[in-house]
LUMDO-211292 format. One record per residue (C-alpha): residue in three letters; x, y negated, z. Coordinates in nm, 4 decimals. Layout:
BEGIN
- ALA X Y Z
...
//
This chain:
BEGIN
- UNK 0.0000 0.0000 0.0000
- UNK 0.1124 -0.3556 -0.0471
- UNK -0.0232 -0.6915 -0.0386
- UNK -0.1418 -0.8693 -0.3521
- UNK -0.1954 -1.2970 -0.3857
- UNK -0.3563 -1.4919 -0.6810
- UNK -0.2420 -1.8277 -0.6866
- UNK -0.5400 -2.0879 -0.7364
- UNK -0.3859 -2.4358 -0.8548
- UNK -0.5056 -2.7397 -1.0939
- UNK -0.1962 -2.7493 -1.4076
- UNK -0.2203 -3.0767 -1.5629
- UNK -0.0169 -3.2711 -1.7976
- UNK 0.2283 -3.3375 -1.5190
- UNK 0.4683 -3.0666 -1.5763
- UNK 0.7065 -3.1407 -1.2303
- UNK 0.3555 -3.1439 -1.0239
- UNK 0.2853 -2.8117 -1.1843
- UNK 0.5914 -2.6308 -1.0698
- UNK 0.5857 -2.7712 -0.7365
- UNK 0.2280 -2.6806 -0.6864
- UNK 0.2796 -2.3115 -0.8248
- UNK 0.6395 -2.2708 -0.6211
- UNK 0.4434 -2.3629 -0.3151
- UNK 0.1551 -2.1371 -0.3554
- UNK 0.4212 -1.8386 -0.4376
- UNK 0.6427 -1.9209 -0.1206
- UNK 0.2887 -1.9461 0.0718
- UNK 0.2156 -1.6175 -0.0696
- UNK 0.5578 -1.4630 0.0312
- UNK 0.5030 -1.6134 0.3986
- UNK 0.2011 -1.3870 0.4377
- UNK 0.4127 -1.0668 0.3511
- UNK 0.2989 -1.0364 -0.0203
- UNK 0.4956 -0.8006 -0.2797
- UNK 0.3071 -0.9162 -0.6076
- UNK 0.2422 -1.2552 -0.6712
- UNK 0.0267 -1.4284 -0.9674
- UNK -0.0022 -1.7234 -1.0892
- UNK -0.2736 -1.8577 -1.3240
- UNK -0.2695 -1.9450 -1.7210
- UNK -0.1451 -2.2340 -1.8366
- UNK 0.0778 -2.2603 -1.5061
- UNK 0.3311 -2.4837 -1.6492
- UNK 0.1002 -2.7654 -1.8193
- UNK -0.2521 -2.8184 -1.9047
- UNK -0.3099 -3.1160 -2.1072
- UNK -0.3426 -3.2613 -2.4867
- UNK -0.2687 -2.9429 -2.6378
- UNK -0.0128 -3.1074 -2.9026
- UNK 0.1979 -3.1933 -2.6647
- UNK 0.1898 -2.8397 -2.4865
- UNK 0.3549 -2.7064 -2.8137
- UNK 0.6475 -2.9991 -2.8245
- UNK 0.6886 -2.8536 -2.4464
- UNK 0.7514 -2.4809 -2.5378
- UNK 1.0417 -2.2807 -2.4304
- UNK 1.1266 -1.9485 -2.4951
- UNK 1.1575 -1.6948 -2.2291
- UNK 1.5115 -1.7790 -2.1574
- UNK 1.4808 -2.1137 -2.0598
- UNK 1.4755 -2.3403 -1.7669
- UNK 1.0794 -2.2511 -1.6946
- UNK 1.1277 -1.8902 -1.6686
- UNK 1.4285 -1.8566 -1.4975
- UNK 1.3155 -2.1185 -1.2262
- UNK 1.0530 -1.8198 -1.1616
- UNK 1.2764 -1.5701 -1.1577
- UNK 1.4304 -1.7329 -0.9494
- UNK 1.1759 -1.7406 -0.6945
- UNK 1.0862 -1.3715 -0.7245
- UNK 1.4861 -1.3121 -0.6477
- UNK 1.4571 -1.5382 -0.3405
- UNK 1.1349 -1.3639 -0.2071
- UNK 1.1837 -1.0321 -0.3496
- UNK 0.8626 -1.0131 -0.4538
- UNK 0.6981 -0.8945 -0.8398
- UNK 0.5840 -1.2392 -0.9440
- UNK 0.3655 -1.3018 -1.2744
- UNK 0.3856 -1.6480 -1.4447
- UNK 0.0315 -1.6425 -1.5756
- UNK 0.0754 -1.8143 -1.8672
- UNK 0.3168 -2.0280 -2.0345
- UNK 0.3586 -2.2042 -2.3956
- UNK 0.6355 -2.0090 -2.5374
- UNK 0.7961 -2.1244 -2.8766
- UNK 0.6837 -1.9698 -3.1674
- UNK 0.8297 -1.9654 -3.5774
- UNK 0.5080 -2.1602 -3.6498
- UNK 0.6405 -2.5587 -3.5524
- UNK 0.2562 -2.6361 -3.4803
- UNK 0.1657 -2.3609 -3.2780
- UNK 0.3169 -2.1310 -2.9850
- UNK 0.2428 -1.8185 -2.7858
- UNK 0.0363 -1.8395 -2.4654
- UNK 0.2563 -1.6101 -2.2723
- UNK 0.1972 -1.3950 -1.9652
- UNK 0.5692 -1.2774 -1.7949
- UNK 0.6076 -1.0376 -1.4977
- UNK 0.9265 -1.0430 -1.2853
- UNK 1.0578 -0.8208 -1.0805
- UNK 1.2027 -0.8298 -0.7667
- UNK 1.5474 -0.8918 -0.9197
- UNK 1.4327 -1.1555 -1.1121
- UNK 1.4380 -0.9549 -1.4037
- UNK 1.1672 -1.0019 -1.6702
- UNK 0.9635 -0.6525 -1.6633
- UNK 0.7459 -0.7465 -1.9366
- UNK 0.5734 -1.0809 -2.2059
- UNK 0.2297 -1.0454 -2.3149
- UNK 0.1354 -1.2767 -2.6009
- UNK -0.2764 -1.3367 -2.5193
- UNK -0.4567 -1.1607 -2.8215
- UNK -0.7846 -1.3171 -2.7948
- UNK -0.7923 -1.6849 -2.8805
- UNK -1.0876 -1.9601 -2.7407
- UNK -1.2265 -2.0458 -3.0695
- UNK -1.5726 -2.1300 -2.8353
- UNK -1.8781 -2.4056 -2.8425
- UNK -1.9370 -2.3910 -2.5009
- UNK -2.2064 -2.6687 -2.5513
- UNK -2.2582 -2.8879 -2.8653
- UNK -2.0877 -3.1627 -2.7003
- UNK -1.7482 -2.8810 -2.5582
- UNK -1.5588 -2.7150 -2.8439
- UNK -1.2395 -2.5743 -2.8154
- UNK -1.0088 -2.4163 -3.1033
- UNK -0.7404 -2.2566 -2.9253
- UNK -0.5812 -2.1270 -3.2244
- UNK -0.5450 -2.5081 -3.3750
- UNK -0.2159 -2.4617 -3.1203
- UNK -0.1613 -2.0766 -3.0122
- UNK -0.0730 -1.7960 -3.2350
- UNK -0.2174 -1.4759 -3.1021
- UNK -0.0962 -1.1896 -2.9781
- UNK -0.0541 -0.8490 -3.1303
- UNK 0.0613 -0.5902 -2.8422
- UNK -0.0837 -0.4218 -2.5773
- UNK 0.1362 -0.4299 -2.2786
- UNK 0.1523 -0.2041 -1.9698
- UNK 0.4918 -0.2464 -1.6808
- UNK 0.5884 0.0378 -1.4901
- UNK 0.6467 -0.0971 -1.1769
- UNK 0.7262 0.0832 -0.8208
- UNK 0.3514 -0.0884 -0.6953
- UNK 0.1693 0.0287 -0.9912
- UNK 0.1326 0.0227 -1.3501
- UNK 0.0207 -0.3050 -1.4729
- UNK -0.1550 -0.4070 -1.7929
- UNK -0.1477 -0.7547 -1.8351
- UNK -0.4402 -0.9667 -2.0288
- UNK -0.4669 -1.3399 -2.0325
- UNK -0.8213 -1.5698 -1.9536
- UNK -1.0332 -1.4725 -2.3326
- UNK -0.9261 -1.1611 -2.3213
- UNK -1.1673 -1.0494 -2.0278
- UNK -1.4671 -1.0417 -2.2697
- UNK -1.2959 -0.7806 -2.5116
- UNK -1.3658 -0.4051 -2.3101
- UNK -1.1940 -0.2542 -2.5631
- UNK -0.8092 -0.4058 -2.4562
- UNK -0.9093 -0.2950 -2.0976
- UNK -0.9520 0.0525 -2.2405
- UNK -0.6474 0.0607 -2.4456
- UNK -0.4259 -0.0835 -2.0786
- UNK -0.6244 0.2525 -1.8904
- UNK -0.5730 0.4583 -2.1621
- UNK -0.1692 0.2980 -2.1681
- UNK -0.1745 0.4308 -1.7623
- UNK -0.2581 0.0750 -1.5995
- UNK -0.3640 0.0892 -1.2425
- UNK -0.3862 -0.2343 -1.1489
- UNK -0.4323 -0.5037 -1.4302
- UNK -0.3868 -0.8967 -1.4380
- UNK -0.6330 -1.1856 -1.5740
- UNK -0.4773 -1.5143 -1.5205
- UNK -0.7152 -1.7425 -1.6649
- UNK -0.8633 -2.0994 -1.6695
- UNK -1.2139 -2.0304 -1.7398
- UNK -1.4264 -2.3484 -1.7646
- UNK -1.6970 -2.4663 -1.5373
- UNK -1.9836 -2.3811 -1.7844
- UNK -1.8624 -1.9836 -1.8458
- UNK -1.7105 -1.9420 -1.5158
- UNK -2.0355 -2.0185 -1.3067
- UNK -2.2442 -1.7616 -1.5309
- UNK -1.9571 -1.4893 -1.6467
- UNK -1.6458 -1.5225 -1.4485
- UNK -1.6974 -1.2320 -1.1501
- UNK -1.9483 -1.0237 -1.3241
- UNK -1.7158 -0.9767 -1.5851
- UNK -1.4066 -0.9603 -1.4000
- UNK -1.5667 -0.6704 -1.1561
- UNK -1.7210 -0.5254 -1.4472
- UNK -1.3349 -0.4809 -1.6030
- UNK -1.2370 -0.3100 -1.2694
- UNK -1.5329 -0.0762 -1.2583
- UNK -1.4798 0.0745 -1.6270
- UNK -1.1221 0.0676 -1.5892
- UNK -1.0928 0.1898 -1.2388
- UNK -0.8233 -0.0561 -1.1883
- UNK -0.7154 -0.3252 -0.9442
- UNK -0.7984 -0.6310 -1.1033
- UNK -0.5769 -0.9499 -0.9935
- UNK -0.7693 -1.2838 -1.1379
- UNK -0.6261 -1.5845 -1.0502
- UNK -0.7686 -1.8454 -1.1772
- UNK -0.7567 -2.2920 -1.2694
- UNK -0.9413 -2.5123 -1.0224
- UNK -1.0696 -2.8304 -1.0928
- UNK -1.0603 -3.1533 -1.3162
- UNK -0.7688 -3.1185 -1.6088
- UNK -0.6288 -3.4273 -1.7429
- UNK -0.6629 -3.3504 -2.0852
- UNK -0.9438 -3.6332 -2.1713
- UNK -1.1738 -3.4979 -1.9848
- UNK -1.2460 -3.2092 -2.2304
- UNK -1.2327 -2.9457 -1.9104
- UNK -1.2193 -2.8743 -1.5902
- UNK -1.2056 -2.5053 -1.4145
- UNK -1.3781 -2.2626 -1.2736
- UNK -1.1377 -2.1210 -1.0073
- UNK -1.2740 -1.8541 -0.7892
- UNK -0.9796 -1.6714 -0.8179
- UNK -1.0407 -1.3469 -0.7074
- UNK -0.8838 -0.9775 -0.6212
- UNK -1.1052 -0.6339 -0.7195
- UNK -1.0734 -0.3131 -0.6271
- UNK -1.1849 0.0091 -0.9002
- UNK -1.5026 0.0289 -0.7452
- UNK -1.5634 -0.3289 -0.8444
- UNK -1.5693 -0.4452 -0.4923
- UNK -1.4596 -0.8593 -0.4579
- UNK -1.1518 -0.7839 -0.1917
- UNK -1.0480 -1.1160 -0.2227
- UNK -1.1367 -1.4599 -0.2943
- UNK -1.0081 -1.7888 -0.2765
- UNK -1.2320 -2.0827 -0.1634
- UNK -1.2430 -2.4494 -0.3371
- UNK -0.9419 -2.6595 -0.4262
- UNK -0.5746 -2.5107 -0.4339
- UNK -0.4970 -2.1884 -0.2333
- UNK -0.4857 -1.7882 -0.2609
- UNK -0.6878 -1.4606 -0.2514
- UNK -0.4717 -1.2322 -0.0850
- UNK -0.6003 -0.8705 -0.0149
- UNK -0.4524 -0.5489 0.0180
- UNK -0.3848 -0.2908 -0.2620
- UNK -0.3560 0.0591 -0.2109
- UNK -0.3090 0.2640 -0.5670
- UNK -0.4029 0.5645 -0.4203
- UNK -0.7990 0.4266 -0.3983
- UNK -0.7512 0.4002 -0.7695
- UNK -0.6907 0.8266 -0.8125
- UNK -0.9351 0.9140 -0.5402
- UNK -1.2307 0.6673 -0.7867
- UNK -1.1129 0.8426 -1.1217
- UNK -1.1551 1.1816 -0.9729
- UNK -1.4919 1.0894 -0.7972
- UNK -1.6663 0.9523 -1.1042
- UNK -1.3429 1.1215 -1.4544
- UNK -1.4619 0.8899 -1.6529
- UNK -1.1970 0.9412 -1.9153
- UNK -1.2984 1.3030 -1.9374
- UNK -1.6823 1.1997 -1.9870
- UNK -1.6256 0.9588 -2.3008
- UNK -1.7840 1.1167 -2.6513
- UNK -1.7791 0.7979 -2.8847
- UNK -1.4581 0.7136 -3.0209
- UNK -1.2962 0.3743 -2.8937
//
């Protein structure tokens, strides 16, 4: 068993206030005795979304290695929810998810797949591929906690990736997100347990809070939340900036698959 945070924080277009919100939410985290550590997407800036791509790095740079830094300092497994990593397209980057370990190593990049191409009202459009190119790879790290499949935000309403990181081995899987205020009041929890219940996973959501200086366009849901594989809300983190922190114990995650083998019941192909 081990103990789990999601770190609930507000990015904006202030880049230094980012990092020093996100470093104090992970050293909070590692002051309550936690071994894995996430962060939310768009950790390192959320603001006009040209200027996010003029900001990318790759996963050398000064971002990343400031985090793995801090998972070296805490020894903790610490994922940087999502950051805009340079792509070969000079308009557009990666929104990338990275896991350290507790070396500061980098265990594994997920490029998010799914891209917010949404009308959340007629007045609330957002074209997230205008800036992001998307992913191609499904990505599960073999870890000593568990195996983790890693998603990002968008990708929670597309079952089928959560089947393909279960079907990959993933025990416990990650949704760093920044789900607006219109989805997130309606969608954000049922669909988040709903991804722990078919997977049988640990689901680690952390989540954006709040207004986003971007011109107003947004501002987050937050909620950030930890589930267990029988869909049960273990933690939660109130309003504002803080964590859910809750307990993870993998073998709940065997003693679920054998009580209900889903995997053995399927008969329609994927």
């Amino acid at each position: 068993m081990f103990l789990a945070a999601a770190v609930q924080m507000t990015s904006t277009s202030d880049a230094e206030g980012n990092l020093e919100q996100a470093t104090d939410g992970i050293r909070r985290a590692a002051r309550y005795g936690c071994s894995f550590v996430a962060t939310p997407e768009n950790t390192d800036y959320l603001g006009p979304h040209t200027e996010k791509v003029k900001r990318a790095q790759t996963l050398e740079g000064p971002l990343c290695a400031h985090y793995a830094g801090l998972a070296r300092e805490h020894g903790l497994h610490l994922l940087l929810g999502s950051f805009a990593e340079r792509s070969e397209d000079p308009a557009r980057c990666y929104n990338t998810s990275v896991l350290f370990g507790p070396d500061g190593r980098i265990l594994a990049s997920y490029r998010k797949i799914h891209l917010f191409d949404v009308d959340v009202s007629p007045e609330t459009r957002f074209k997230e591929s205008d800036t992001v190119v998307p992913g191609e790879r499904v990505v599960v790290a073999e870890t000593p906690l568990a195996k983790v499949g890693m998603s990002v935000c968008y990708d929670l309403r597309f079952p089928e990736l959560y089947r393909a990181l279960r079907d990959a081995g993933a025990t416990l899987i990650t949704i760093p997100s920044a789900f607006t205020l219109t989805t997130g009041k309606d969608h954000w929890e049922p669909l988040i347990r709903a991804r722990a219940i078919e997977t049988q996973c640990y689901v680690i959501a952390a989540g954006q809070q709040g207004q986003h200086d971007d011109g107003g366009l947004r501002a987050s849901w937050g909620h950030s939340m930890i589930v267990d594989p029988w869909g049960h809300v273990v933690g939660m983190a109130s309003d504002g900036p803080g964590l859910a922190v809750a307990e993870i114990d993998v073998r709940r995650v065997e003693t679920v698959r054998r009580g209900i083998p889903l995997a053995s019941h399927r008969r329609l192909p994927c």
